[in-house]
Residue, then its C-alpha position, 0 to 999 in steps of 0.5 A: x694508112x700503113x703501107x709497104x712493098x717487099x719483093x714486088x708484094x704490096x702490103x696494106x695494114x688497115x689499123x695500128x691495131x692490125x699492124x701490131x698484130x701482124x708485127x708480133x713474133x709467132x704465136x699460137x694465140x694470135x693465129x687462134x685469134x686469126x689476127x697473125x701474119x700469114x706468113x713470115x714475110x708479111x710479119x717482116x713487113x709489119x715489122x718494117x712499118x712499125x719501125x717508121x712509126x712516130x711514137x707520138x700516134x699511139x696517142x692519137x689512135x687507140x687501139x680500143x676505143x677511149x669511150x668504151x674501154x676503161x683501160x684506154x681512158x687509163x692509159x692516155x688519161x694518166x699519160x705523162x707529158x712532160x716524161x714523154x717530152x725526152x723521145x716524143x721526137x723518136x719513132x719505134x725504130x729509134x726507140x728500140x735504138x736509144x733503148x740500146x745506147x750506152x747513154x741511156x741508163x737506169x736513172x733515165x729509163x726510171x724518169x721515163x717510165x710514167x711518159x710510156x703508153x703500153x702500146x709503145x712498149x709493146x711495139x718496140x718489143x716487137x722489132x727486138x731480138x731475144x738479146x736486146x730484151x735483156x740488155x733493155x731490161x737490165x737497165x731498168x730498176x724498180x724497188x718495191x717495199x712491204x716488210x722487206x725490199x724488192x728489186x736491188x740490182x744484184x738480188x732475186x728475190x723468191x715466191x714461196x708457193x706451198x699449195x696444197x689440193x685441200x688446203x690441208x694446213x700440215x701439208x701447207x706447213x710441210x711444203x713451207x718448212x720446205x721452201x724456207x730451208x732452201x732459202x725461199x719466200x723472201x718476195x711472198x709466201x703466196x698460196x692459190x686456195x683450193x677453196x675460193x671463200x672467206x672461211x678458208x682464205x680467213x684459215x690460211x691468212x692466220x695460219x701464214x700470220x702465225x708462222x711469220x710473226x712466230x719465227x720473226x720471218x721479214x716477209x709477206x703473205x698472201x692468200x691468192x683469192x679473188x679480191x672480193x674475197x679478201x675485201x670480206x676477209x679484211x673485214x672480218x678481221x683477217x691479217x691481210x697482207x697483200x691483195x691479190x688479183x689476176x687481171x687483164x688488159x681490156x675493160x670487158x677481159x676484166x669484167x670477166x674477172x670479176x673486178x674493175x678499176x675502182x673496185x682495185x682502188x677499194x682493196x688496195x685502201x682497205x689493206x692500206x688501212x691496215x697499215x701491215x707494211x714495216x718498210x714500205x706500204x706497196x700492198x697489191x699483187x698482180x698476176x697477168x698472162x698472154x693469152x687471158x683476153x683471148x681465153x674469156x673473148x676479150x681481146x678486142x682484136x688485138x694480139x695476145x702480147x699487146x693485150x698483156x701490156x695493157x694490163x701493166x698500166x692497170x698494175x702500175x695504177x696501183x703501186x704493187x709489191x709484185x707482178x707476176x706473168x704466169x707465162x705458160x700457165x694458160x695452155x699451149x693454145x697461147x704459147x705453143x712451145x718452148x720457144x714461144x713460151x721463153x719469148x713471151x717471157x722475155x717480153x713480158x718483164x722487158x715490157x712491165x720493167x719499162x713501165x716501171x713495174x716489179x716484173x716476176x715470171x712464173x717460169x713454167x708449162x702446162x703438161x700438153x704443152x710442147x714444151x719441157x724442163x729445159x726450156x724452163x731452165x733456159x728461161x729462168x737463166x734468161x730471166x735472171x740475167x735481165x734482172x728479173x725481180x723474182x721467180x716462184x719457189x715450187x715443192x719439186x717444180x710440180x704444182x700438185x693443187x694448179x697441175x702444172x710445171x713450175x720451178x723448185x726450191x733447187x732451181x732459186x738456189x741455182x741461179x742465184x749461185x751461178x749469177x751471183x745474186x741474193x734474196x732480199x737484205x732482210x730476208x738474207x740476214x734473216x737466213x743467215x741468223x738462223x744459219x739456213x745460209x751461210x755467210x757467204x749466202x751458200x745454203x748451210x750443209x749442216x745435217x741439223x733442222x735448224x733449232x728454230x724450226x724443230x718444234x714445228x717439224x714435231x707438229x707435222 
């Protein structure tokens, strides 16, 4: 069905499943996978007929079968026609073209993103270049609220990441003290439990409660447990913020999770019934990643990239505070090198931005991978620069619970200088009455813990 000649070579692409495929930049997934192109050629071609696509046959021909796929019934049980309406005239390569124009602002990319599939997204990302990953994505502006507000053109916001091997409360203090010093934790203070069980989730829950309602901090906590762990802690009482959960892009890739779509819908009214929010009620945080389908045999065929984008319609479902992909989390057997790794993250909020989604990125690599600091700074400078929502706040960029390589309270405070940009409004008012920044949103140089925090640092 899919067919063209380059340099007197026929190419034959049997579905738009294995077009996609075939389309996709390199990476090492997919090649484990076996569903890459063989050669750059091949991909070129791919790519050439992707572009001729009507946007319209993603409608008419699912990637995984409507009746075996949950997230498929999903995504065209939920698609809106009357937003589809503006391009459903477009192909993919016209997509990629009006994307670009001038004419198409922030207002119009926001009416539209309930008339985009995940399948669309991910195709016309597919024939762009790093550039036009950014200028796309520049122009797409999704606001969220909890106790404070997200995603305001000209802010980043920040995950305040105070992990611990042990889930030792005073090391956790030590590292939040830390990260809030610096100007950090305005999108979450969010820590990944050593211990995935309702007595240690029900500790760390208090304890971040106790702090942020101690020092009046405008933010949001979070224990990133599995849900049916914090659906345990709410019912015990604990002081739940937002509800956590790494999902996937595939009906049986979430299985392997552990969750489904109705058991999202139970968590998310149990933390609406708490009624926590004092801005907004967006409650849940999602984490994804390219390369979790394949990791758990999931991926039904597809290439890593379109799974990941799949999953975005499962976030959107639910209307969270945050997404976040933990680009190279998962191992250089996904995304090889820095290269890869920077490209997928691109890709990923360009993709989660279009849909209307609140895209984070945890700017990181895993120790064996080919990759190093600089391909970090590299795309955490990319990142902003498409106006990414926020990024992860990591004692010295070095997890010592996840063992693996993130970005520091430094590198928040770097980019937000160089670029310009702010935390969230009542986070940086916040930071500025207890004179962590200055006026000007410059961290304060004062030699002096602030006072506020100096019967906490006795306790450490």
């Amino acid at each position: 069905m899919y067919k063209t000649q380059i340099a007197n070579l026929s190419y034959d692409f049997k579905t738009l499943a294995n077009l996609m495929a075939k389309a996709t930049p390199p990476r090492s997934g997919d090649y484990l996978a076996g569903v890459a192109a063989i050669d750059h050629l091949e991909r070129v071609a791919a790519q050439w007929v992707l572009a001729d696509v009507p946007l319209k046959q993603f409608l008419n021909e699912a990637l995984v079968p409507y009746e075996t796929d949950e997230i498929t019934r999903l995504i065209m049980d939920e698609h809106d026609s009357a937003a589809f309406a503006a391009i459903s005239h477009l192909t993919v390569g016209d997509f990629r073209n009006w994307l670009l124009s001038p004419q198409t602002t922030s207002d119009v990319l926001n009416a539209l993103a309930t008339g985009l599939t995940p399948e669309m997204v991910a195709a016309v990302s597919k024939i762009m270049r790093i550039q036009d990953l950014i200028l796309v994505a520049k122009k797409c502006r999704v606001v969220t609220r909890f106790r404070n507000t997200i995603g305001l053109e000209n802010r980043l916001s920040t995950r305040l990441q105070p992990n611990h091997p042990t889930d030792n409360p005073a090391g956790v203090a030590a590292s939040l003290l830390d990260g809030l010093l610096y100007g950090c934790g305005d999108a979450v203070i969010g820590i990944n439990p050593a211990s995935d069980n309702v007595e240690a989730t029900s500790r760390l829950l208090n304890m971040l409660n106790d702090v942020i309602a101690r020092y009046q901090i405008p933010t949001q906590s979070c224990v990133l447990a599995h849900v049916t762990t914090t659906l345990k802690a709410i019912e015990h009482g604990a002081p739940v913020d937002l509800v956590f959960q790494s999902i996937a892009g595939t009906q049986k890739a979430n299985a392997g999770f552990g969750i489904n779509l109705n058991l999202l819908e139970e968590a998310r009214s149990a933390a609406l019934s708490l009624n926590r929010g004092t801005v907004g009620n967006n409650c849940m945080y999602f984490e994804t990643g390219q390369g979790s389908a394949l990791s758990a045999n999931a991926n039904e065929g597809l290439d890593q990239q379109t799974c990941e984008v799949r999953a975005y319609a499962v976030a959107r479902k639910f209307k969270p505070l945050l997404v976040n992909t933990v680009v190279g989390f998962i191992g250089p057997e996904y995304l090889y090198d820095g290269k890869q790794i920077i490209r997928a993250g691109l890709e990923d909020h360009f993709c989660g931005k279009l849909l209307g989604l609140p895209m984070g990125c945890d700017v990181c690599y895993t120790n064996h991978a080919e990759a190093d600091q600089d391909d970090m700074d590299m795309l955490l400078t990319q990142f902003a620069v498409a106006g990414g929502t926020f990024v992860m706040g990591v004692p010295g960029a070095d997890d010592v619970m996840l063992n693996y390589q993130s970005t520091s309270f430094h590198d928040a405070l770097y980019v937000r200088q160089v670029l310009g940009l702010r935390p969230a409004p009542e986070f940086e008012q916040w930071l500025q009455q207890q004179q962590i920044f200055t006026q000007h949103n410059q961290l304060s140089l004062q030699a002096e813990i602030p006072a506020l925090f100096k019967p906490a640092l006795n306790q450490l």
